[in-house]
VEXVO-357374 format. One record per residue (C-alpha): residue number from 1; x, y, z. Coordinates in Angstrom, 3 decimals, always signed. Layout:
% residues N
@pos = NUM	east = X	north = Y	up = Z
...
% end
This chain:
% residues 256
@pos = 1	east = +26.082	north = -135.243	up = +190.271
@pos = 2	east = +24.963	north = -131.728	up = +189.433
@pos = 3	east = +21.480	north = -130.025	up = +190.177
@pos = 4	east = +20.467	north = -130.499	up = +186.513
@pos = 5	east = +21.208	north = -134.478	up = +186.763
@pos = 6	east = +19.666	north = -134.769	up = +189.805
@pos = 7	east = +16.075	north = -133.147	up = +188.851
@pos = 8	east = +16.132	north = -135.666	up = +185.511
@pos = 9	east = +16.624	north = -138.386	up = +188.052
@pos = 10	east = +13.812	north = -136.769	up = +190.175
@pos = 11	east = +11.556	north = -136.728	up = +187.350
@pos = 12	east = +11.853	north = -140.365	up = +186.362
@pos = 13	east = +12.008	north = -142.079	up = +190.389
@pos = 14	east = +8.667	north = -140.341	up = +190.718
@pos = 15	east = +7.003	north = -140.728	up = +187.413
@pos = 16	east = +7.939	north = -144.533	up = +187.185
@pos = 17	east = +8.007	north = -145.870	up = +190.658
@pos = 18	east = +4.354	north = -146.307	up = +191.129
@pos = 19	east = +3.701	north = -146.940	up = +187.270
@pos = 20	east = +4.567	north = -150.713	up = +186.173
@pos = 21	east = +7.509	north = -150.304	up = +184.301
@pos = 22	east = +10.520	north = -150.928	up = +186.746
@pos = 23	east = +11.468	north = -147.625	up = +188.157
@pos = 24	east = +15.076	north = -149.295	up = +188.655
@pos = 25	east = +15.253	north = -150.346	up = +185.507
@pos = 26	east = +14.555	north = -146.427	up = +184.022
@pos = 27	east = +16.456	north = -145.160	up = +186.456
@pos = 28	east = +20.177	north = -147.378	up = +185.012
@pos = 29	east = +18.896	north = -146.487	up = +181.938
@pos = 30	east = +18.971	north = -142.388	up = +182.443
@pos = 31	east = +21.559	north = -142.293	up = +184.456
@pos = 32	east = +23.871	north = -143.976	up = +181.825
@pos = 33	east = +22.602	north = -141.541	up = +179.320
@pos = 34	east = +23.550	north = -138.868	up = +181.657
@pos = 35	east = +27.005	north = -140.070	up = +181.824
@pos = 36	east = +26.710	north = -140.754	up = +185.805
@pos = 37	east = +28.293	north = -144.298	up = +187.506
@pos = 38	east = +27.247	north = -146.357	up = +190.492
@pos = 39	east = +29.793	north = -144.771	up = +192.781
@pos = 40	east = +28.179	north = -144.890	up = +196.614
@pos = 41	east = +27.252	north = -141.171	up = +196.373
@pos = 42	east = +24.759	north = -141.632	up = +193.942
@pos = 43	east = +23.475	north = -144.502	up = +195.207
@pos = 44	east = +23.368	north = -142.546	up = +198.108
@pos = 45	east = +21.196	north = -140.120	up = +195.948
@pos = 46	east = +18.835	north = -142.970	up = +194.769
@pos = 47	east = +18.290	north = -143.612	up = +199.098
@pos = 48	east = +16.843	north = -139.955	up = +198.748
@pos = 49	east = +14.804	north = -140.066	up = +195.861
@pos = 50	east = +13.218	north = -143.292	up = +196.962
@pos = 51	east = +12.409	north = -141.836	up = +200.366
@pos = 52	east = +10.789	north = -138.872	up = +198.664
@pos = 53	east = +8.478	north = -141.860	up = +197.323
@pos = 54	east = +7.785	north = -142.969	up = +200.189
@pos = 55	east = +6.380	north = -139.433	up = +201.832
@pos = 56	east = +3.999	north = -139.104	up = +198.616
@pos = 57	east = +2.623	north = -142.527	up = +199.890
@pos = 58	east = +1.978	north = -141.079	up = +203.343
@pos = 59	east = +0.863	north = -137.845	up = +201.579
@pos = 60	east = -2.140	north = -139.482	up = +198.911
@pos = 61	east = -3.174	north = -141.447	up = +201.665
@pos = 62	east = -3.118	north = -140.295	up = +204.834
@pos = 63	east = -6.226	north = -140.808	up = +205.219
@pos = 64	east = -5.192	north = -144.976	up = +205.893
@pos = 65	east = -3.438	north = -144.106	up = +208.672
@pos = 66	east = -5.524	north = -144.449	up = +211.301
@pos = 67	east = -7.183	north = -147.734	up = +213.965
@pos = 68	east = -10.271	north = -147.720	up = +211.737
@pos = 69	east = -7.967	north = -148.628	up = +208.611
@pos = 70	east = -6.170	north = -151.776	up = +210.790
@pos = 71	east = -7.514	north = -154.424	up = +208.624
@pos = 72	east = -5.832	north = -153.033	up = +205.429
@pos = 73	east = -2.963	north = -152.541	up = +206.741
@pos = 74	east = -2.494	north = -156.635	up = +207.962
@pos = 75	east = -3.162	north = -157.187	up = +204.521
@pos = 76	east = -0.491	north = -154.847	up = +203.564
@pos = 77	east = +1.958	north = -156.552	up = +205.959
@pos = 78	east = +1.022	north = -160.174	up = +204.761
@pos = 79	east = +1.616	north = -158.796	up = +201.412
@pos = 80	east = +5.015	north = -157.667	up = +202.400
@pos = 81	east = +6.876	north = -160.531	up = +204.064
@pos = 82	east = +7.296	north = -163.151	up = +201.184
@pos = 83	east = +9.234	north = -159.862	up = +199.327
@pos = 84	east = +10.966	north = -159.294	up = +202.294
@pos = 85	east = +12.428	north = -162.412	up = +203.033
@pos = 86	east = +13.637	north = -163.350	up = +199.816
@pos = 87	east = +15.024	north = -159.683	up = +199.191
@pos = 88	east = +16.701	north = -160.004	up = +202.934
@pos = 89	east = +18.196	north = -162.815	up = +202.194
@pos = 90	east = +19.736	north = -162.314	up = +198.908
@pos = 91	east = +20.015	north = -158.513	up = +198.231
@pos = 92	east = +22.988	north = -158.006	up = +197.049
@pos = 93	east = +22.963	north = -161.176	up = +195.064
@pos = 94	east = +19.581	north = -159.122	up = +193.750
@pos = 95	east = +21.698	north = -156.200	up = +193.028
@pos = 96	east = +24.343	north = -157.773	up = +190.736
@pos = 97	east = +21.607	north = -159.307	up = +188.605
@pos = 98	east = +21.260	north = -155.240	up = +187.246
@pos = 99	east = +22.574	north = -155.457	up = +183.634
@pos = 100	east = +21.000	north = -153.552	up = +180.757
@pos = 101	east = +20.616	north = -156.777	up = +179.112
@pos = 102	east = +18.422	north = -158.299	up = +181.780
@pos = 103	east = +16.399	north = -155.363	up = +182.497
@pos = 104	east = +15.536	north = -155.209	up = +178.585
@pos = 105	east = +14.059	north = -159.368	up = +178.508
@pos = 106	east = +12.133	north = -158.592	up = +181.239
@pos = 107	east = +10.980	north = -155.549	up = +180.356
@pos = 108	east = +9.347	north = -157.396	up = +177.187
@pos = 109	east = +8.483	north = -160.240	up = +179.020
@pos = 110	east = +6.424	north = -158.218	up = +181.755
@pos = 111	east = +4.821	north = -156.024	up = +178.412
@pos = 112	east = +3.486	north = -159.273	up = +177.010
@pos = 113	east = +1.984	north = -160.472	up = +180.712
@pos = 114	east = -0.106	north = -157.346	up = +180.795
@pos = 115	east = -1.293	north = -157.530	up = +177.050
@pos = 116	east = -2.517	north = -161.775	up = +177.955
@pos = 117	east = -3.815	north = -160.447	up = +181.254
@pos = 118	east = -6.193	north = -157.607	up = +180.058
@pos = 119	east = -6.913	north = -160.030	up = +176.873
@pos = 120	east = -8.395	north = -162.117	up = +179.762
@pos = 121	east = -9.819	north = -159.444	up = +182.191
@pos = 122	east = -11.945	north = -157.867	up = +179.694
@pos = 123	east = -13.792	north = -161.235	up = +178.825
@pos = 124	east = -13.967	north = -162.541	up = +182.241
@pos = 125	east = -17.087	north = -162.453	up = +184.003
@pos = 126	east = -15.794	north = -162.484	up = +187.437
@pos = 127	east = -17.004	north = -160.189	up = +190.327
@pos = 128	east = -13.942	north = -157.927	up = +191.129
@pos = 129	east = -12.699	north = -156.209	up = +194.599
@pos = 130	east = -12.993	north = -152.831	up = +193.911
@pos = 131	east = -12.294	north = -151.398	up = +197.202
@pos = 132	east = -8.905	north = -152.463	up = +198.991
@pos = 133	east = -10.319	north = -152.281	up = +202.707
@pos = 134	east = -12.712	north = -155.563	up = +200.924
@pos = 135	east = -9.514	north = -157.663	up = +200.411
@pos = 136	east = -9.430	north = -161.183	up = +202.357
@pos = 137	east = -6.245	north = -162.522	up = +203.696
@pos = 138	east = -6.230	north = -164.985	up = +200.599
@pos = 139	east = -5.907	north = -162.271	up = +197.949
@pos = 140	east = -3.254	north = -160.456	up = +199.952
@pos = 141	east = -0.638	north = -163.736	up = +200.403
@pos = 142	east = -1.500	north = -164.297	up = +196.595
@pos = 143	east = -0.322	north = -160.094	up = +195.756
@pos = 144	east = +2.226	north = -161.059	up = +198.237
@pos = 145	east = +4.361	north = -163.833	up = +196.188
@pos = 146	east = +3.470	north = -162.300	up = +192.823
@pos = 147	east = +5.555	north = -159.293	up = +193.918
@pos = 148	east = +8.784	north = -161.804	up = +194.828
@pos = 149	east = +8.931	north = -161.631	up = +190.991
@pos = 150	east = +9.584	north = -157.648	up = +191.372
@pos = 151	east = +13.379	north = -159.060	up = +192.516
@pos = 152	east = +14.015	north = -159.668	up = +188.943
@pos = 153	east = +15.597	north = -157.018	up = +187.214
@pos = 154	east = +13.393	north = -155.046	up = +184.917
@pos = 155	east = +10.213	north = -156.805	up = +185.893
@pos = 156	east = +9.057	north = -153.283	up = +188.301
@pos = 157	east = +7.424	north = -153.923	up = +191.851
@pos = 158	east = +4.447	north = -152.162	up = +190.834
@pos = 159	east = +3.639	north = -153.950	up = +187.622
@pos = 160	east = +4.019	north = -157.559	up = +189.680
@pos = 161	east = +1.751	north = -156.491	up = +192.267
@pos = 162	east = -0.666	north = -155.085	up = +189.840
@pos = 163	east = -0.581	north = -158.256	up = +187.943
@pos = 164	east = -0.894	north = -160.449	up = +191.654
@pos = 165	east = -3.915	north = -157.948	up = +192.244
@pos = 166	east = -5.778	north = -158.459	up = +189.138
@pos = 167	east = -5.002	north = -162.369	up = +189.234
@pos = 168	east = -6.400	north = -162.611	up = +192.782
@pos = 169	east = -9.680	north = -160.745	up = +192.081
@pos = 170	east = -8.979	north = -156.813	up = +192.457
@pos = 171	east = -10.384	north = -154.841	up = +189.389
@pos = 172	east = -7.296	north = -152.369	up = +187.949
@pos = 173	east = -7.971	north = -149.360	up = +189.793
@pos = 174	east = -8.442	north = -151.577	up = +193.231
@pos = 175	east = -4.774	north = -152.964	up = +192.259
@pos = 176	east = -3.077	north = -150.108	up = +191.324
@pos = 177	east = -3.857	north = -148.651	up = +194.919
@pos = 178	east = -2.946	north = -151.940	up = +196.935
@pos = 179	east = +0.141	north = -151.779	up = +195.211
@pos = 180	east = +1.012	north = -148.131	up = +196.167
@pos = 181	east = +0.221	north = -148.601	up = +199.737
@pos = 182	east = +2.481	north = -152.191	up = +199.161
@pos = 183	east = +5.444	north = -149.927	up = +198.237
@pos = 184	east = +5.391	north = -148.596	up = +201.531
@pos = 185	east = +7.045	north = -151.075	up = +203.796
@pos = 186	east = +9.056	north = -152.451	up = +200.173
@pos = 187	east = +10.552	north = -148.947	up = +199.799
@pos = 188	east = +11.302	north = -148.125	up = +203.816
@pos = 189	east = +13.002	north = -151.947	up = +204.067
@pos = 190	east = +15.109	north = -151.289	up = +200.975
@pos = 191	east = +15.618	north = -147.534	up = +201.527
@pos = 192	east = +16.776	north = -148.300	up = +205.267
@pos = 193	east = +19.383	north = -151.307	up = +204.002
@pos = 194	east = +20.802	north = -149.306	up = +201.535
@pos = 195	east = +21.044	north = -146.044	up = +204.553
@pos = 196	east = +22.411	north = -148.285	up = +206.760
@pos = 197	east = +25.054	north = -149.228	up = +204.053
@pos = 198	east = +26.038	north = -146.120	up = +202.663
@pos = 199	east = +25.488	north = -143.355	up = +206.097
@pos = 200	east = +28.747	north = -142.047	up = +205.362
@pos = 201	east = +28.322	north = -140.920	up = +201.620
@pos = 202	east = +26.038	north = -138.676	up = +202.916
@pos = 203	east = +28.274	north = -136.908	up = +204.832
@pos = 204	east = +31.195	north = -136.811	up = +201.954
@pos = 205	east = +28.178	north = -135.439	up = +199.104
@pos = 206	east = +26.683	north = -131.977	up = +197.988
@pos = 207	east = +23.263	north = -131.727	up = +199.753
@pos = 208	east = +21.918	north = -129.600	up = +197.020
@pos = 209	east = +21.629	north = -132.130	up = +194.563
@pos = 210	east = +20.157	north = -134.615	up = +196.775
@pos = 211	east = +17.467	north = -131.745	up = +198.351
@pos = 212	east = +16.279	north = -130.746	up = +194.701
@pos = 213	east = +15.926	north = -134.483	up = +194.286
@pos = 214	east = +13.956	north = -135.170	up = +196.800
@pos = 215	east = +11.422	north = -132.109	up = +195.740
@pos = 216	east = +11.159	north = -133.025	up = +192.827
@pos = 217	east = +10.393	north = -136.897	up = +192.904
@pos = 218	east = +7.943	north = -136.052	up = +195.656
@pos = 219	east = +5.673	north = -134.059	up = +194.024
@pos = 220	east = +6.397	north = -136.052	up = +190.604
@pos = 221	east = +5.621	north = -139.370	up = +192.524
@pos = 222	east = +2.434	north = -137.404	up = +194.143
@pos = 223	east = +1.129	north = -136.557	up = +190.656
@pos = 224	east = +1.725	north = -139.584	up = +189.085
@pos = 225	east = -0.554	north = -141.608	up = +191.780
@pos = 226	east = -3.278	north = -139.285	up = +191.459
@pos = 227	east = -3.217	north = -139.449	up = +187.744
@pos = 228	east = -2.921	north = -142.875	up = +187.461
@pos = 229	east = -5.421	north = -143.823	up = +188.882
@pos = 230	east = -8.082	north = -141.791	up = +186.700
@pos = 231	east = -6.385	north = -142.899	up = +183.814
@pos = 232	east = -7.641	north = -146.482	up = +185.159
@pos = 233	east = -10.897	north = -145.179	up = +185.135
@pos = 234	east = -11.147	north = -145.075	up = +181.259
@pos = 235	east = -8.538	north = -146.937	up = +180.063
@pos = 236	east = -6.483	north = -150.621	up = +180.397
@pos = 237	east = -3.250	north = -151.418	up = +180.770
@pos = 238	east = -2.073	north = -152.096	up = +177.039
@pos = 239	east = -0.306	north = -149.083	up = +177.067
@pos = 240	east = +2.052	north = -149.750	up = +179.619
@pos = 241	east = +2.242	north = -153.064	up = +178.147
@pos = 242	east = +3.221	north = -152.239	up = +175.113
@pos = 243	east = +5.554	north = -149.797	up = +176.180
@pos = 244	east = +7.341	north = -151.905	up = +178.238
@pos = 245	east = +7.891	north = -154.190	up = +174.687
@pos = 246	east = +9.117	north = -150.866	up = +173.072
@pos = 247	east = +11.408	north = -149.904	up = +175.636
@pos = 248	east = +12.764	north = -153.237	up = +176.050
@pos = 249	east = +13.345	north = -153.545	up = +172.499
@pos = 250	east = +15.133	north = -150.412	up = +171.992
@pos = 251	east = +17.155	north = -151.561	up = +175.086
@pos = 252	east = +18.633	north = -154.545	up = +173.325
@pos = 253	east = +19.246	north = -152.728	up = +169.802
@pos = 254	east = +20.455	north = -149.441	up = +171.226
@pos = 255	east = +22.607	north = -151.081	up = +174.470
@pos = 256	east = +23.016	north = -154.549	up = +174.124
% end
């Protein structure tokens, strides 16, 4: 992998991984197009990228991290463990689920969920959560299992969460930031697995691909939080469901 290669990557770990449209599932996509194959180096890469994710996280909001915030972050862990569990027990079963094919139904499938579920949200009545230190221990084990459904390929951790969020009461923006604070422990587990699996390709690899990776997802992945959630301030989530129904279509004609 060469510098150039690694910043595209960069670009598109950060930009998609806190977005709901399956930051794995962009991520096979662009690095096919790039020419670049699962060897264990660059999956090695992807354990550096996704870590860079994970130190936006504590970046946006370090303000969680403290006593006073203990509440949320139970929630957070009760959200966690159902993902966990499953994703323990069958992750690399998980991982050879990863064809193009499967990532582009899902894609489509998950762009049609949002379209019903903001048909519905805008014509319910409902009071909504808007703040995430609000959310009761029901809401979170509800968040919880709708993310198991991030396991299948293509479906994107963020958008199930989102979805769980908005189905157990949280208004978009309220979602949108459980679910980035939810990719915390997700990301460490599954960054840590795949470290523990792969230590040595980081010893046999160029560093300088894998530092301007890092860079560059973090502050990509730090933008993309703060932006997204204004954007929720004005607008739905149509777009991102119908570009999830464009992508996946142009997935099956183009790949499949």
């Amino acid at each position: 992998m060469d510098i150039f290669q690694a910043a595209i990557l960069g670009i598109i770990e950060g930009l998609t991984e806190f977005l709901p449209i399956s930051s794995t599932g962009h991520l096979i996509v662009v690095s096919q197009w790039l020419g670049l194959e699962q060897t264990k180096q660059n999956m090695a890469f992807e354990v550096i990228i996704q870590v860079a994710a994970i130190m936006a996280i504590f970046s946006h909001y370090r303000e969680k991290f403290t006593p006073q915030h203990l509440n949320l972050w139970i929630n957070v862990t009760i959200a966690f463990l159902p993902i966990a569990a499953i994703g323990f027990l069958f992750h690399d079963v998980i991982k050879s689920l990863f064809t193009l094919e499967i990532v582009a139904w899902f894609f489509i499938i998950g762009g049609i969920i949002f379209l019903v579920m903001e048909y519905f949200y805008q014509r319910s009545t409902s009071v909504r959560t808007t703040d995430i230190e609000n959310l009761s221990r029901k809401q979170a084990v509800g968040i919880g299992i709708a993310q198991m459904f991030a396991l299948i390929p293509g479906t994107s951790r963020a958008g199930a969460s989102i979805v769980g969020g908005m189905l157990a009461g949280l208004d978009r923006k309220a979602s949108a930031e459980f679910s980035f604070l939810l990719a915390l422990p997700v990301l460490a587990a599954a960054a840590g697995l795949d470290l523990l699996k792969n230590y040595q390709e980081f010893v046999d690899t160029s560093w300088t691909p894998l530092i301007v990776g890092f860079i560059i997802a973090y502050i990509t992945a730090y933008l993309t939080m703060t932006l997204f959630i204004k954007f929720l301030e004005n607008f739905t989530f149509n777009a991102f469901g119908i570009y999830r129904i464009a992508f996946g279509l142009a997935l099956l004609i183009w790949f499949v």
